[in-house]
Backbone as CSV, one residue per row, in Angstrom:
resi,resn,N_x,N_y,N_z,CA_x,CA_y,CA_z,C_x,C_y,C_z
1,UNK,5.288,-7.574,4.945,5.025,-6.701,3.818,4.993,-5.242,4.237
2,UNK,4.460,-5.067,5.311,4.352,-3.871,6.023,5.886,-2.850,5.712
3,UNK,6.629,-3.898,6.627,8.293,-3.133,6.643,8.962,-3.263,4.997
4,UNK,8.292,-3.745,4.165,8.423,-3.351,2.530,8.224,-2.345,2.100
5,UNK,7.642,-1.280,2.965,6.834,-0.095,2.426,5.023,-0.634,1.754
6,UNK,4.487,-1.801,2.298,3.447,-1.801,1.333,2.329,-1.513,2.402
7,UNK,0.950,-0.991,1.642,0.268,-0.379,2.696,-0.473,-1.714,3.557
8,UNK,-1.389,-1.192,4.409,-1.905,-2.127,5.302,-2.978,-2.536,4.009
9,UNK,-3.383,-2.292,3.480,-4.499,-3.376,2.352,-3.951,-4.180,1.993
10,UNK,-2.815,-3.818,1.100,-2.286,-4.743,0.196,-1.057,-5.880,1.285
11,UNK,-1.126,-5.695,2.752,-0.297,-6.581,3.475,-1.567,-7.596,4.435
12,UNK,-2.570,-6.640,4.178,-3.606,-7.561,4.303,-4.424,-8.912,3.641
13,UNK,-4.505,-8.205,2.362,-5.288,-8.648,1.240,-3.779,-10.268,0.835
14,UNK,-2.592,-10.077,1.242,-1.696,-10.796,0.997,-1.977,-12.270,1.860
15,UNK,-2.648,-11.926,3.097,-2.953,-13.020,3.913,-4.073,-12.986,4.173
16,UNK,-5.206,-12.889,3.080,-6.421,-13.038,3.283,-7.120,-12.808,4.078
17,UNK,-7.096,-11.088,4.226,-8.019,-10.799,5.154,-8.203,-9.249,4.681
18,UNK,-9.198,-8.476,5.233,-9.535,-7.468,4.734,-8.971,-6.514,5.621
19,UNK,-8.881,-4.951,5.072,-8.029,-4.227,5.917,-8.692,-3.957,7.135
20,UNK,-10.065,-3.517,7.379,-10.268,-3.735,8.471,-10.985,-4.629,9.453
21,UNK,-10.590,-5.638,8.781,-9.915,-7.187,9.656,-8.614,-7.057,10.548
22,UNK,-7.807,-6.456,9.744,-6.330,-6.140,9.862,-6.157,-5.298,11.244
23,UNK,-6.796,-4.124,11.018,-6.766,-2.923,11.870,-7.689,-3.779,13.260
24,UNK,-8.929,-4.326,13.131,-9.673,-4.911,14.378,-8.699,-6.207,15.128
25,UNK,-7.703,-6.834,14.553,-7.004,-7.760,15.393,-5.882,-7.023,15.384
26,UNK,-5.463,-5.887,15.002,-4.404,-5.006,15.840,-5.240,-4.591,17.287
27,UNK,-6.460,-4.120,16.912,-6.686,-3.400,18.129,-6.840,-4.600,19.078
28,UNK,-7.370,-6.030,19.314,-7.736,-6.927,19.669,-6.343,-7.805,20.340
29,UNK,-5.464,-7.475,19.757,-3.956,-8.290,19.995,-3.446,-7.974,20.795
30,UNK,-2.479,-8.268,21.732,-1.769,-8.028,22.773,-0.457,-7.317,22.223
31,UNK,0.430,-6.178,23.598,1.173,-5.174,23.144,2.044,-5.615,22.257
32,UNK,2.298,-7.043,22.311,3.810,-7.136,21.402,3.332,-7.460,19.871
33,UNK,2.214,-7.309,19.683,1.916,-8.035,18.097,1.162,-5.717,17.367
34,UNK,1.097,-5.213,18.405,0.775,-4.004,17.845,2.467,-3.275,17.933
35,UNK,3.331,-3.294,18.779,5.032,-2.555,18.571,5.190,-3.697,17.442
36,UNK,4.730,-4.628,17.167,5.549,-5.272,15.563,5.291,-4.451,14.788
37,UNK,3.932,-4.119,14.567,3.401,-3.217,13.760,3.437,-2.411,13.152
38,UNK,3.936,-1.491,14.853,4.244,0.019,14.676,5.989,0.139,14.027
39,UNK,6.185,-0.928,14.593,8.067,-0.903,14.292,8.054,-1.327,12.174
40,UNK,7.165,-2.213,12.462,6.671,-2.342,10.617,6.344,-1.327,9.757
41,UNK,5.603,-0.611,10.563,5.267,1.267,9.660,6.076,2.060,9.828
42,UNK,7.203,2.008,10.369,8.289,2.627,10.824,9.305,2.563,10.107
43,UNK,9.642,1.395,9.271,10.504,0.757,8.370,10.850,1.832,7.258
44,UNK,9.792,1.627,6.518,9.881,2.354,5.455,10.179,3.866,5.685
45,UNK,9.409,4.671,7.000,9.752,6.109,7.297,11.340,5.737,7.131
46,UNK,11.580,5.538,8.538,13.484,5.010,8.126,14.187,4.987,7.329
47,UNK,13.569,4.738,6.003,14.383,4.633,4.958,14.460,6.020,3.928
48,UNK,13.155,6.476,4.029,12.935,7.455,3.872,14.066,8.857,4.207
49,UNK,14.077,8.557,5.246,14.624,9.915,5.690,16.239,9.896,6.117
50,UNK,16.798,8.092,5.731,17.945,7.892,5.498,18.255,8.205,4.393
51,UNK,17.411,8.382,3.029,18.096,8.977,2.088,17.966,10.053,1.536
52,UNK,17.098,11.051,2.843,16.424,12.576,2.646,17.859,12.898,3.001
53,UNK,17.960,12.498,4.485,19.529,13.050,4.928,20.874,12.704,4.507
54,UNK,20.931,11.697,3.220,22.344,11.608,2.512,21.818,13.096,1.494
55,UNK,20.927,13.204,1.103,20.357,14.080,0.169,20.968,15.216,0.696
56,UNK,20.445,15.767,1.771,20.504,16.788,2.287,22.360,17.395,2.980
57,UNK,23.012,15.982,3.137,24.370,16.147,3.187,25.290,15.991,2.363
58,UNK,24.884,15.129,1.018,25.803,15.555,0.061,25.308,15.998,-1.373
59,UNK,24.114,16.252,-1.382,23.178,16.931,-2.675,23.419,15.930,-3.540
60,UNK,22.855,16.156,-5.109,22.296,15.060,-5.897,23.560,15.723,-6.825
61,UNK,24.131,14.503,-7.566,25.104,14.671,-8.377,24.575,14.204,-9.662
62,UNK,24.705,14.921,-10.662,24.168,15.338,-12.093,25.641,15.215,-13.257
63,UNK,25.333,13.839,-14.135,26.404,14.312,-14.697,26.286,15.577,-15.645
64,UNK,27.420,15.913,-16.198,27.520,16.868,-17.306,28.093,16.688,-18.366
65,UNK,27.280,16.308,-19.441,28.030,16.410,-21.109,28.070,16.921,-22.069
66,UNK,29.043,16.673,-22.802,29.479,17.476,-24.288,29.462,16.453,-25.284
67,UNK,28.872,17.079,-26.302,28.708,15.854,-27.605,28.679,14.272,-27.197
68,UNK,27.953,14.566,-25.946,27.093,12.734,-25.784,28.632,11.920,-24.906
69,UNK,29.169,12.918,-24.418,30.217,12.320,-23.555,30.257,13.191,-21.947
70,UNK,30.190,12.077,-20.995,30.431,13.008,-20.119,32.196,13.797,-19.636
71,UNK,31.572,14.972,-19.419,33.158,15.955,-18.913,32.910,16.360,-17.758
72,UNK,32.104,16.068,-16.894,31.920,16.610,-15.450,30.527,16.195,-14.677
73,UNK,30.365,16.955,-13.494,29.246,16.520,-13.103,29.183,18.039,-12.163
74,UNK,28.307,18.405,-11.600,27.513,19.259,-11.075,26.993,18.526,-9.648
75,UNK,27.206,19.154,-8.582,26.660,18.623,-7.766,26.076,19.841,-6.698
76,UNK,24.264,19.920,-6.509,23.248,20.380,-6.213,22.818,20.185,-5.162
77,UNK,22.318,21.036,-4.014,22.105,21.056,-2.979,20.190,21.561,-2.944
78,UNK,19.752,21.358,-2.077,18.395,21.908,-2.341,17.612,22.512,-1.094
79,UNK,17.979,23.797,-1.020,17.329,24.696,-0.172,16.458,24.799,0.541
80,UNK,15.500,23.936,0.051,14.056,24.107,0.315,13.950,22.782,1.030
81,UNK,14.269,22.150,0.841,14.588,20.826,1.383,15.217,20.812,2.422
82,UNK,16.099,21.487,2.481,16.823,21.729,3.697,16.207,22.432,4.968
83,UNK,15.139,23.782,4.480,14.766,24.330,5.658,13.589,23.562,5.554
84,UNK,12.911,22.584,5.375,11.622,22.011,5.820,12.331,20.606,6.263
85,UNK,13.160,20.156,6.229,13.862,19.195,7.329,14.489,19.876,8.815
86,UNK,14.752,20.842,8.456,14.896,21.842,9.975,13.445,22.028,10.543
87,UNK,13.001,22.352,9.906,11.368,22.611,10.388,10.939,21.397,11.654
88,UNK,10.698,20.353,10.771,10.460,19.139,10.822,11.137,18.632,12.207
89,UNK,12.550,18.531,11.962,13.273,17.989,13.397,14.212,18.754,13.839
90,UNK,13.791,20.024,13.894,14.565,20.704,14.845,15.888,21.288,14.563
């Protein structure tokens, strides 16, 4: 549930246990059951910022219409977005 994007409660509360139940047999578990984990909270970033950076390389396309028909589309880039992903990674 984790690599679903869902938080640690609700991937907790899914297998009956409380979140920090959850968090005390992370800390309690051996390295390969905490890199599942971390690679599980990682998932969703991933996806995230796979579609920050289609965003950011081909901007958001908007159609455009006339009397309830489309005749074009507009396609938008976003500035601000752009220099706080530079920020971010360099």
């Amino acid at each position: 549930m984790l690599a679903g994007g869902a938080s640690v409660t609700k991937a907790a509360s899914h297998v009956g246990m409380s979140r920090a139940g959850a968090y005390a047999m992370r800390a309690r578990a051996d390295g390969e059951f905490a890199a599942e984990w971390d690679a599980a909270n990682a998932a969703p970033r991933d996806a995230v910022r796979e579609t920050l950076l289609d965003h950011l390389t081909n901007g958001t396309v908007t159609p455009r219409f006339y009397h309830g028909r489309v005749v074009g589309q507009v396609r938008r880039f976003d500035t601000g977005l752009m220099i706080a992903a530079l920020r971010r990674w360099g």
